[in-house]
C-alpha positions as CSV (number, residue, x, y, z in Angstrom):
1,X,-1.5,-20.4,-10.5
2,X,-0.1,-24.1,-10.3
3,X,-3.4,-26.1,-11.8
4,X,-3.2,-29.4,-9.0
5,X,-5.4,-31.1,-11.7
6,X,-7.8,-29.8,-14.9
7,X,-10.4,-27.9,-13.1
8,X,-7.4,-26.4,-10.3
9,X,-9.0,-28.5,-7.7
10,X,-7.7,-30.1,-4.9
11,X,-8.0,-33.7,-4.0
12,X,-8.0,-34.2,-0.5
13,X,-8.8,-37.6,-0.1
14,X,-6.3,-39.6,2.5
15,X,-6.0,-42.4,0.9
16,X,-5.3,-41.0,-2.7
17,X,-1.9,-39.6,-2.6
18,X,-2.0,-35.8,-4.2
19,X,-0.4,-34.7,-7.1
20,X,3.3,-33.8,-7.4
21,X,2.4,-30.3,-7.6
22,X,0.1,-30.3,-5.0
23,X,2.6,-31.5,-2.5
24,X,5.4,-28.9,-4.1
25,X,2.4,-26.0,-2.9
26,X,2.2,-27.5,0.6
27,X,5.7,-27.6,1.5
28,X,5.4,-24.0,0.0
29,X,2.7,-23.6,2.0
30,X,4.8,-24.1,5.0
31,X,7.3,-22.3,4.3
32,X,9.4,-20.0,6.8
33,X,9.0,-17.1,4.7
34,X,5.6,-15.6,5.6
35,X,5.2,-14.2,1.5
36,X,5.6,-17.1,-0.3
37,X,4.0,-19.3,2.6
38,X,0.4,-16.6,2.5
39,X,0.9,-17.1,-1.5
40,X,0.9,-21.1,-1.3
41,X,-2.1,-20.9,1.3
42,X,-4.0,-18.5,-1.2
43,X,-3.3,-20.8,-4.2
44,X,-4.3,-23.9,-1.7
45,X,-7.6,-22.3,-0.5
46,X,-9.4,-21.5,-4.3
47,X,-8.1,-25.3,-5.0
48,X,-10.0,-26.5,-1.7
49,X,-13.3,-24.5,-2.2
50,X,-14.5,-26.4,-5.0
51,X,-14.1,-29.5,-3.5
52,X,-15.5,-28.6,-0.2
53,X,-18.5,-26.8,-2.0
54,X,-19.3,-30.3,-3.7
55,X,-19.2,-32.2,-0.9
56,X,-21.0,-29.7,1.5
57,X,-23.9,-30.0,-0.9
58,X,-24.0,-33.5,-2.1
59,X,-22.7,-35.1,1.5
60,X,-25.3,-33.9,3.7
61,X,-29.1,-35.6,4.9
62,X,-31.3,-32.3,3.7
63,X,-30.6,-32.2,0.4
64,X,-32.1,-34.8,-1.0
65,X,-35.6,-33.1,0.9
66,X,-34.8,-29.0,0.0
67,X,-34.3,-27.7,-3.4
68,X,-31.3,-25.8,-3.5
69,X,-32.1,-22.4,-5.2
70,X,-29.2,-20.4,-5.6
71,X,-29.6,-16.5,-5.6
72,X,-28.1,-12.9,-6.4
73,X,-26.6,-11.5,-3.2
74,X,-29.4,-8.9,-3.3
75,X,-32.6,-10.7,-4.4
76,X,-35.3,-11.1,-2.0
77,X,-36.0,-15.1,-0.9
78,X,-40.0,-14.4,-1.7
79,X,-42.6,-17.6,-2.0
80,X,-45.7,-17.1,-3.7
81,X,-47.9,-19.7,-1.5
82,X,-49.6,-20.7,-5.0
83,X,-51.8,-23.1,-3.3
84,X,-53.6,-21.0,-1.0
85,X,-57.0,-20.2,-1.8
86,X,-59.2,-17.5,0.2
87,X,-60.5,-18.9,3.3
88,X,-58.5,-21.2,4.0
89,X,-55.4,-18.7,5.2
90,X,-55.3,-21.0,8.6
91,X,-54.6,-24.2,6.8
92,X,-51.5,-23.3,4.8
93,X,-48.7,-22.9,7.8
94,X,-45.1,-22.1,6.9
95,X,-41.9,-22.7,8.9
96,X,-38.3,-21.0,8.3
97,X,-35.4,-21.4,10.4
98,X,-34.9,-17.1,11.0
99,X,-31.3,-17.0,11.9
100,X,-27.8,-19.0,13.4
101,X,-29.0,-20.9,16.2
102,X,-32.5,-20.0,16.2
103,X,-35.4,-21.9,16.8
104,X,-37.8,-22.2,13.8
105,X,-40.9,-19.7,13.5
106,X,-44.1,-20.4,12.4
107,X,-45.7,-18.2,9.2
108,X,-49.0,-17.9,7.6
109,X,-49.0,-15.3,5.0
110,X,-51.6,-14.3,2.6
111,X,-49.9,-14.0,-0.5
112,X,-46.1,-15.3,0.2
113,X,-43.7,-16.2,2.9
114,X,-40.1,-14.7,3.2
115,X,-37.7,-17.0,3.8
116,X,-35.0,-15.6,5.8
117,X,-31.1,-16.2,5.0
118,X,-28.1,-16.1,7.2
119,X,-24.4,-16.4,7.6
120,X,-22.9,-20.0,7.9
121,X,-18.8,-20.0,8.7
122,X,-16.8,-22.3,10.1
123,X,-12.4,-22.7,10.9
124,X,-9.6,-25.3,10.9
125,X,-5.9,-24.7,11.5
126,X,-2.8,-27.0,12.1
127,X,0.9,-26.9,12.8
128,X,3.2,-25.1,10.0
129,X,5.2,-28.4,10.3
130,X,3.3,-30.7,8.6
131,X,2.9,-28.7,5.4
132,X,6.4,-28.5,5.7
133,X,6.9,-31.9,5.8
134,X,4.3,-32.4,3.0
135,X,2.7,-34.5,5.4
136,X,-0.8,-34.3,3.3
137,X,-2.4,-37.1,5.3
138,X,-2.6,-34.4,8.2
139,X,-3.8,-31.2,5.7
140,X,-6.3,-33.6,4.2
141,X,-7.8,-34.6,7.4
142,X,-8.4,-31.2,8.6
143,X,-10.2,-30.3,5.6
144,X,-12.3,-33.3,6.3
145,X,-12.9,-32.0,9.1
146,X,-13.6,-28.4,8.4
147,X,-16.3,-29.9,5.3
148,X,-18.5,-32.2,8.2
149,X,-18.5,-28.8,10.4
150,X,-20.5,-27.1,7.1
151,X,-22.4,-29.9,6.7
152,X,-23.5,-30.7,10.4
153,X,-24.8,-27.5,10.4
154,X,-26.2,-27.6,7.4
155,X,-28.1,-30.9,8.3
156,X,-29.1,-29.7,12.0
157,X,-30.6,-26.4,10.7
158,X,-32.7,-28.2,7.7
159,X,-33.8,-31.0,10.0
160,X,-34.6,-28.6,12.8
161,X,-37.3,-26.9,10.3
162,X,-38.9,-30.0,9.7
163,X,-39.3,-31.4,13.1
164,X,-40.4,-27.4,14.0
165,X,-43.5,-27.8,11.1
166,X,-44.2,-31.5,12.2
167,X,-44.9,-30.4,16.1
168,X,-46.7,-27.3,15.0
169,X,-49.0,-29.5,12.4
170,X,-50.0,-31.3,15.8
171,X,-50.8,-34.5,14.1
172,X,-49.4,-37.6,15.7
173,X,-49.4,-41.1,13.8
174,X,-49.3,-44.6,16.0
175,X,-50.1,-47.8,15.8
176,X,-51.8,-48.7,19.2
177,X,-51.6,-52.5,18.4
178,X,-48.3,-52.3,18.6
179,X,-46.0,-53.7,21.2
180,X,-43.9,-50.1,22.6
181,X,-40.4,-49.8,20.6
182,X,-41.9,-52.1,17.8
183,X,-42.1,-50.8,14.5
184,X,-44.5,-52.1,12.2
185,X,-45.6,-52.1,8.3
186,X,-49.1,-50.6,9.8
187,X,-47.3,-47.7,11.2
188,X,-46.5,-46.7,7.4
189,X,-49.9,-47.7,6.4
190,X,-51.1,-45.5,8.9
191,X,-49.1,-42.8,8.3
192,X,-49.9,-43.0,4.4
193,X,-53.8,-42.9,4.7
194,X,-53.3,-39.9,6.9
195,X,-51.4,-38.0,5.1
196,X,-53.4,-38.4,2.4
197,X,-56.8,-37.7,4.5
198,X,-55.1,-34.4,5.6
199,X,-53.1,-33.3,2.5
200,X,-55.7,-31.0,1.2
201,X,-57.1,-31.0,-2.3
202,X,-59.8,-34.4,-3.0
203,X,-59.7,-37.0,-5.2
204,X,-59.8,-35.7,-8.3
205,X,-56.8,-32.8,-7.0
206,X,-54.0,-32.7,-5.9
207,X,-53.6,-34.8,-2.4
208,X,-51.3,-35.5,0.1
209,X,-49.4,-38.5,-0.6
210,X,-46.2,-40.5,1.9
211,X,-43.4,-40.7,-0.4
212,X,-40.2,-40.8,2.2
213,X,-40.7,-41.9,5.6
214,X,-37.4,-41.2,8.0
215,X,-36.4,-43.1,11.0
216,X,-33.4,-44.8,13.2
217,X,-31.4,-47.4,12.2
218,X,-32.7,-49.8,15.0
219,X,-36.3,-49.2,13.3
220,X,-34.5,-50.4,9.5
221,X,-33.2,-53.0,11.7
222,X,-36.9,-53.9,13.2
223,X,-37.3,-54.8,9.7
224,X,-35.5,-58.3,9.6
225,X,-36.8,-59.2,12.8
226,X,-40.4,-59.0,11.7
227,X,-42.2,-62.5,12.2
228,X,-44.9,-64.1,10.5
229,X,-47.8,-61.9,12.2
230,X,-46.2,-58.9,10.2
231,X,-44.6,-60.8,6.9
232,X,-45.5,-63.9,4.6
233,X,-42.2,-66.6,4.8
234,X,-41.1,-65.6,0.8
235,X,-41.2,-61.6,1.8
236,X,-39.3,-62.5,4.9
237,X,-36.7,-64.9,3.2
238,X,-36.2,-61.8,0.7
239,X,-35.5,-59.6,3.5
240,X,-33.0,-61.9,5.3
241,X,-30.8,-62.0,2.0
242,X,-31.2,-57.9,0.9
243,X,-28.2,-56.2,1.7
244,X,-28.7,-52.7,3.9
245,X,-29.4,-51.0,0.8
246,X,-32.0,-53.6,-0.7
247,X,-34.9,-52.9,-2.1
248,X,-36.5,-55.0,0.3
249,X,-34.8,-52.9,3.4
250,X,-35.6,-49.8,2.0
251,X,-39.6,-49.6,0.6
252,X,-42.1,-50.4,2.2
253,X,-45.8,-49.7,-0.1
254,X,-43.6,-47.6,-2.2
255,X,-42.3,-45.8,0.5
256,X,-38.8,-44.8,0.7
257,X,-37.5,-45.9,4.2
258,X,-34.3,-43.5,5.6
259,X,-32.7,-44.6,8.7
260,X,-30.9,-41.3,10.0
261,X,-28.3,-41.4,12.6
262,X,-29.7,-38.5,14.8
263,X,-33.4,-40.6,14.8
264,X,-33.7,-43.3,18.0
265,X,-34.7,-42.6,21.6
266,X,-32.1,-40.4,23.2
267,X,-30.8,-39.1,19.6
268,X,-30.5,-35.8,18.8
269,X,-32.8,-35.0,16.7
270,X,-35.4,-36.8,18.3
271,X,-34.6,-35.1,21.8
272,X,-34.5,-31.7,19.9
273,X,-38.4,-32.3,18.8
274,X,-39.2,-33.6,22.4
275,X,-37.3,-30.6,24.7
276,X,-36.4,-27.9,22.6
277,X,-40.0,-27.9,20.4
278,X,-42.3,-29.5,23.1
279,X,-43.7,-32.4,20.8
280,X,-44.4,-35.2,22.4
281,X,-44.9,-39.3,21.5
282,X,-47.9,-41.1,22.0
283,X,-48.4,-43.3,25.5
284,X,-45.3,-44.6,26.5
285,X,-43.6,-44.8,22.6
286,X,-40.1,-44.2,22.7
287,X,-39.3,-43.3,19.3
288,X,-39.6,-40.8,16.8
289,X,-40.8,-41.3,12.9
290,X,-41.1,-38.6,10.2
291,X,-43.0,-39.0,7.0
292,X,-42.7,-36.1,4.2
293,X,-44.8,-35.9,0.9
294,X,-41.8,-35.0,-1.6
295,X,-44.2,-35.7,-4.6
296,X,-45.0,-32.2,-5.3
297,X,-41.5,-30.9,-4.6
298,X,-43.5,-27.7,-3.7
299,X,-42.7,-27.0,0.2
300,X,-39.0,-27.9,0.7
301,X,-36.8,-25.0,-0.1
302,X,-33.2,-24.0,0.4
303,X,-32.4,-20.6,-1.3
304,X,-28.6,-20.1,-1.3
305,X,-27.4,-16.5,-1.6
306,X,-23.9,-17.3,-0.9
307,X,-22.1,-20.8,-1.9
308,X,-18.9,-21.4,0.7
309,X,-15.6,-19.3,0.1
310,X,-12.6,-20.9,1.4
311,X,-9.6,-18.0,2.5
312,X,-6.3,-18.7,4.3
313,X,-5.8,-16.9,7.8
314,X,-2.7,-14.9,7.1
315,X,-2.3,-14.2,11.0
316,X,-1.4,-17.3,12.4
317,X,1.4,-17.7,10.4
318,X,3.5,-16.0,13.5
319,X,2.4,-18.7,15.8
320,X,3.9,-21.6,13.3
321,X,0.2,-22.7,12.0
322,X,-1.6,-22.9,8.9
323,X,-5.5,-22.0,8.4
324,X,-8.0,-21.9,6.6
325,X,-11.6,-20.1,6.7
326,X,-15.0,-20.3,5.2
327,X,-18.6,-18.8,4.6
328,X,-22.1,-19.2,3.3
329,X,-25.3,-17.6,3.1
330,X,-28.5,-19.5,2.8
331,X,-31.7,-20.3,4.4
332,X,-34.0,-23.3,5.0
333,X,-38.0,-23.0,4.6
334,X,-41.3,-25.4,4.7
335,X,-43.7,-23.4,2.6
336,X,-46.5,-25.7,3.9
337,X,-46.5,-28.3,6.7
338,X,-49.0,-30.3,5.3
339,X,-46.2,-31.9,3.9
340,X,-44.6,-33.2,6.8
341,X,-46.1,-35.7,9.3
342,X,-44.7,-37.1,12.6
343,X,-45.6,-40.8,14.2
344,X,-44.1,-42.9,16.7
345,X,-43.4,-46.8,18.2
């Protein structure tokens, strides 16, 4: 096997040129000869799944919420709901995302909750001639591309179980002061007394408590515009200086703020909880916030039966192209929506 660095992985990056021996296997790669061509693409795929695997997982917007849990191809994905107690069954809801291209479905178990698993794959391909022409700026590209396919679907299906729980928990967080479209610091003072008030447990338990609170960019944005109504002049001049990351951008009462592309009126995600799930906004608000209580890190699971395999497709080396295919087998699961709370501006 030629080793393209210590670990025999692949760096595909299109500004870093590869090494020497990685660019000796894609000319191989391309090669007219279909036996030593399928060879190079085999040694080129196991040097590509690593790095793909990595970024899959650490590149996405739902990992940071779900713990990975990685299992045996035949274990069963079974939650013990540990904080149910009897007669109060009705309170502790579930949501798991059953299947590819499924909508979310609601659970209430008595002892546990199955969360179901299911087969992720994606495709890329390009002309023979450019591995031939070790013309990696091309290769490296497409495996860009075929690592944001993984992790767009990865990112819709984990989102799409949290926005499922959120419309099903039927609790809707506003600030009727407001002006409509203006986000405010009492919206996430709102949203954190809530979430305590309806988190279960009292005050000397285990509560509900606003840790992360997820919303568009033009809502971060809101931020620097807020006047002296919603900020004293020293907590506005730090604001006005902080850089997008700041810690004045990005907490708010020791809340996490997340600005998330798909968020805003129109967005994806925010048109997927309005159409496809039948939530609605209050009065005439026009966008959508999520707040989640990652405190506990007791609800948010991803259990992963299968990491992605990367293969080369041997059969379209007759039609002058190179490709490369890929799988995984996992699952995405809210083991109690109490955790998750929706609002809007």
């Amino acid at each position: 096997m030629t080793q393209l660095n210590k670990k025999g992985e692949a760096n595909m990056s299109t500004k870093n040129r590869p090494t020497p021996e990685f660019i000796e296997l894609l000319k191989q790669s391309g090669s007219s000869d279909k036996m030593v061509a399928v060879a190079a693409q085999r040694e080129i795929a196991k040097a590509l799944e690593a790095p793909i695997r990595k970024g899959v997982l650490f590149g996405d917007i739902v990992t940071s919420i779900y713990e990975a849990m990685p299992l045996e191809p035949s274990a069963s994905p079974e939650f013990p709901l540990d904080l149910l107690a009897p007669g109060t069954e009705g309170d502790h809801v579930a949501y798991t995302n059953p299947g590819n291209g499924r909508i979310p479905e609601r659970h209430v178990e008595g002892d546990y909750v199955m969360v179901n698993t299911y087969g992720v794959s994606s495709s890329i391909d390009f002309l023979l001639k450019y591995a031939r022409e070790a013309n990696w700026n091309v290769v490296a590209r497409a495996m860009q591309v075929l690592e944001s396919s993984f992790v767009k679907k990865i990112n819709d299906d984990g989102w799409h179980t949290l926005l499922a729980a959120a419309v099903d928990r039927n609790i809707l967080v506003y600030d009727n002061d407001a002006a409509v479209g203006q986000f405010t610091k009492r919206l996430i003072s709102l949203m954190k007394t809530v979430m305590r008030r309806n988190g279960g447990g009292n005050s000397a338990s285990a509560a509900g408590s606003l840790s992360d609170f997820y919303c568009s960019p033009e809502a971060i944005e809101d931020i620097r515009n807020w006047g002296v109504d919603q900020l004293d002049e020293v907590s506005r001049r730090e604001i006005y200086v902080a850089s997008d990351d700041g810690p004045a951008i990005t907490r708010v009462f020791g809340v996490n703020l997340h600005d998330v592309f798909e968020f805003g009126d129109g967005q994806e995600y925010q048109t997927y909880f309005t159409s496809d799930l039948s939530g609605s906004l209050a009065g005439s608000d026009v966008e959508l916030v999520i707040g989640l209580d990652q405190g506990p890190n007791d609800s948010f699971v991803m259990p992963i039966k299968k990491e992605i395999e990367i293969y080369e497709d041997e059969g379209l080396h007759r039609h002058q192209r190179q490709g490369y295919y890929g799988w995984a087998e996992l699952g995405f699961g809210v083991l109690d929506n109490r955790r998750v709370l929706a609002g809007s501006f």
